[in-house]
N, C-alpha and C positions, 0 to 999 in steps of 0.2 A: 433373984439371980437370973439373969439371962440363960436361953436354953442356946448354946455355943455348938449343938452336936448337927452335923452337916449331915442330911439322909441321903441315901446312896439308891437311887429311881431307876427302872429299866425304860427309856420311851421310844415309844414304834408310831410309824405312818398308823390309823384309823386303818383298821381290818388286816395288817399286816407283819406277820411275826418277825419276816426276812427284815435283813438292814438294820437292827435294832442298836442304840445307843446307850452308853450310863450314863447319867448327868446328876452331878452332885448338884443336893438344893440348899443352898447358904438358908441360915433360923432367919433372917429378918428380911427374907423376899416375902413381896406380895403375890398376890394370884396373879396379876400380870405381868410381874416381874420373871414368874416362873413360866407363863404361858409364852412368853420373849424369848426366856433362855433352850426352853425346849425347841421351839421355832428354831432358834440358830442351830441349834445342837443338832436337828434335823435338816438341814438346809430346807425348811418349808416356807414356800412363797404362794401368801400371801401368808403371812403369821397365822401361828393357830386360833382360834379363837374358845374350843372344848377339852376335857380331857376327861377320858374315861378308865377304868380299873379292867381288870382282865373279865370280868365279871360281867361289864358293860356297863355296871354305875356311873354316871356322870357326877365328878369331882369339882367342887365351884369354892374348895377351900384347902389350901395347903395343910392345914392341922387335919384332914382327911386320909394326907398321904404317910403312910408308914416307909420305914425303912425297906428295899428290894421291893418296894410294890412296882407291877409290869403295867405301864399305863400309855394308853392308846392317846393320838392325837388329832383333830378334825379342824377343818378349817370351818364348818358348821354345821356339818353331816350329822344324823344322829348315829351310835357303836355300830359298825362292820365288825362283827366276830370273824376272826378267819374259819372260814370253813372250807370242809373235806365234802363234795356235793355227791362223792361216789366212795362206797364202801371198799375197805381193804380188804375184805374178808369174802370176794365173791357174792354177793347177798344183794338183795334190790330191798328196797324200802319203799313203801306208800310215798303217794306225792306228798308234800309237803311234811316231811317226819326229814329233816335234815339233821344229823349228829353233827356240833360245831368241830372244828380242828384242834380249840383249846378251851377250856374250862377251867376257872380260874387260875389260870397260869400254869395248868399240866397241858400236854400234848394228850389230846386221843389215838388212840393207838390202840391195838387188837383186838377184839370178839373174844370176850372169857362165857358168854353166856345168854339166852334171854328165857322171858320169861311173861308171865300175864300181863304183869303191869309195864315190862320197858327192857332193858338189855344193862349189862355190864361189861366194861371195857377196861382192857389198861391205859394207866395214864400217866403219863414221867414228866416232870417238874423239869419245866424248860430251864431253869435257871440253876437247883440242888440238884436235878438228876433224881431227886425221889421221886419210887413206885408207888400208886396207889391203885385202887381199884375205882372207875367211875362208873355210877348207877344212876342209868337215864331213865326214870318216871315217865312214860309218855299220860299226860294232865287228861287226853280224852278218856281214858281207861279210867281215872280218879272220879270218875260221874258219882257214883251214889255215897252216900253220909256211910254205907257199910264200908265201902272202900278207902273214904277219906280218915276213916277213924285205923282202921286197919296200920295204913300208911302212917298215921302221925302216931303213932303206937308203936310201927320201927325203929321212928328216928327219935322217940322220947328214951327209946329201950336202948338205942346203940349210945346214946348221949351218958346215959346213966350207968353204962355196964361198963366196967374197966378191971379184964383181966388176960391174960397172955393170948388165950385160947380162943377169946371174942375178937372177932374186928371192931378194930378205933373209931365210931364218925369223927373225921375233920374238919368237915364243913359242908353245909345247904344250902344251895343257892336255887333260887326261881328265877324263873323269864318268863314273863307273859309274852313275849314277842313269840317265841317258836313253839311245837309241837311238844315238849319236854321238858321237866324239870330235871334237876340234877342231886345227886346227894355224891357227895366224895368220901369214901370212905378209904380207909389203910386195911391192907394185908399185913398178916403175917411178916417178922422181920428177914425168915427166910426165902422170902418170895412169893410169886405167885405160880400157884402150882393148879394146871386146868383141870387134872384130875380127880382134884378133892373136891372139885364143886362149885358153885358161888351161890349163893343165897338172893333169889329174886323175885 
């Protein structure tokens, strides 16, 4: 049986949250058929030729794309993350320690905290409007095997621990490209509250 269900795609200019489009992707387009449609959908001239996930993966297969995934477009650029090059929050940052604009498809947004290893911020889902909390890892602090075990020892324990009073992991994502890794984790369903703390 033929898979009939049309997915419903967010697509943006390559590095560009502004202007963004929906484009329904009919089951029996090709990668180019879809790298066309988006093109138009975008008025991009010279057609696209990439297309990347909010994350900055480069997608080279439409059974890659899920339903409401927010997926960038380049004429042959490698991922422009949009980025925020100056803090909200008053605060200067080492050179090259740049906090992106979005992460996998939340907006960054406020200083909840920092800490040894990196900072945590809020982060609201461009699309659901859900709140999370994002915990930026800066990767030079990760140097020693004490560190690294530490780290992968959080994110085994948030994976595994599932009860009201824990924070959720949602998702880990790496970049070799910048200063930072990322872990996204969920708060509380009543929000996020500065005074209780964040764990970093």
């Amino acid at each position: 049986m033929a898979n009939t269900h049309r997915k419903c795609v967010h697509v943006h200019y390559n590095g560009n949250f502004e202007q963004g489009k929906v484009l329904y992707m009919e089951p029996d387009w090709s990668y180019l058929d879809f790298l066309n449609a988006a093109s138009q959908r975008l008025n991009m001239v010279p057609a696209a030729k990439r297309v990347f996930n909010a994350d900055g993966v480069e997608i080279d297969d439409c059974m890659m794309i899920e339903d409401d995934d927010i997926l960038f477009f380049s004429n042959n650029e490698d991922f422009i993350p949009p980025m925020d090059l100056t803090p909200d929050d008053g605060t200067t940052r080492p050179e090259g320690e740049k906090i992106p604009h979005t992460v996998g498809g939340y907006k960054v947004g406020e200083l909840l905290g920092r800490g040894g290893f990196g900072e945590v911020r809020i982060g609201d889902h461009h699309l659901t409007g859900e709140r999370v909390a994002l915990k930026f890892l800066r990767k030079s602090e990760i140097h020693s095997l004490l560190a690294a075990e530490r780290t992968n020892t959080e994110i085994q324990c948030l994976q595994a621990l599932k009860h009201n009073n824990i924070i959720r992991l949602q998702q880990v994502c790496f970049d070799c490209r910048d200063a930072f890794s990322k872990l996204i984790v969920c708060f509380e369903a009543f929000g996020i509250n500065k005074s209780r703390g964040v764990s970093f």
